[in-house]
N, C-alpha and C positions, 0 to 999 in steps of 0.2 A: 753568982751575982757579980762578982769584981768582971766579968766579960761586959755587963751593960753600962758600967761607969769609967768614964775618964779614952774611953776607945772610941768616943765620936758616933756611938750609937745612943738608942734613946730618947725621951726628952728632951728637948735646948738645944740640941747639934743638927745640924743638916739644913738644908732647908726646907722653909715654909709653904703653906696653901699659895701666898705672893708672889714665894721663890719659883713656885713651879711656873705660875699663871705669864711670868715676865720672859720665861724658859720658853715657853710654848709658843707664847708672842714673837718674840725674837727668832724663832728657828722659822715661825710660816715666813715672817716677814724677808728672811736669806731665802729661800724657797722661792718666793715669789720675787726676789731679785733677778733669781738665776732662771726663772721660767721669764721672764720679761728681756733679761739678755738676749736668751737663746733665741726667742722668737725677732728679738731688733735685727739680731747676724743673720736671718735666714730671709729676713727682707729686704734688709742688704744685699743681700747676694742673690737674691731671688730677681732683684731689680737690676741689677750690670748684667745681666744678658737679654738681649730679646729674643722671645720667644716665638715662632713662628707656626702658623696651622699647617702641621705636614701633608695635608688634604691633597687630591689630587688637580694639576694646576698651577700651585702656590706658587707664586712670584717670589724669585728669592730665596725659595727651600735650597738649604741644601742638602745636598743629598750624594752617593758613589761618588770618589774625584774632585768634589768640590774644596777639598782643603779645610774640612769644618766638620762638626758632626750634624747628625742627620738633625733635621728640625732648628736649626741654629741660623739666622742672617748673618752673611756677609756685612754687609752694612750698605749702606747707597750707592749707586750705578753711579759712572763720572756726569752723566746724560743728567740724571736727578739731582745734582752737586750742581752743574752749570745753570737747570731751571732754577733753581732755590737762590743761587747767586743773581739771577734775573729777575727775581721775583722780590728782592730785596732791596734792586737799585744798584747793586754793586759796578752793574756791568749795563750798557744801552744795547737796545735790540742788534744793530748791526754786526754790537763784537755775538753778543749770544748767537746770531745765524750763521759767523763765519767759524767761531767754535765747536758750534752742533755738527756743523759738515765736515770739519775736521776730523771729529770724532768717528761719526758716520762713513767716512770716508773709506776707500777697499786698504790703502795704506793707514789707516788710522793716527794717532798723532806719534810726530816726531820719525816716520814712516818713509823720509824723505825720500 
């Protein structure tokens, strides 16, 4: 009998029906912290790359040699960079036509 008194067994010692219910509370509630983390980091990350349809075609894919992995964009043409700057006021049609053909151009720019 001296094993079930005064060694924290028993009646009176430990915790209660509350003790547990606050226990089990608590542990979903870190659970579902750490499932709501994980899920913010992987849309995070899921969102800084864009993803591209590696279909046959695809503008942009890239793919062998391209410097990137397969299915990954580059990012915008300089051609797409200069329309978006027109498209915005940055720049009036003339400079946009003598830019485009610079680009376009067999020496391309700075080609001199």
């Amino acid at each position: 009998m001296g094993y079930w008194h005064g060694h924290g067994y028993g009646p009176g010692h430990g915790i209660g029906g509350w003790g547990f219910a606050v226990m089990a509370i608590g542990s979903l509630l870190v659970l579902a912290l750490l499932v709501l983390l994980a899920v913010a980091l992987i849309r995070y990350l899921s969102r800084s790359r864009q993803r591209v349809s590696p279909g046959p075609g695809a503008v942009g894919a890239a793919g062998p040699g391209s410097g990137g992995p397969p299915g990954w964009a580059p990012g915008p043409s300089p051609e797409q960079v200069l329309a978006e700057r027109f498209a915005r006021g940055e720049i009036d049609a003339e400079e946009y036509r003598h830019r485009l053909e610079t680009l376009r151009s067999a020496d391309g720019p700075g080609g001199g």
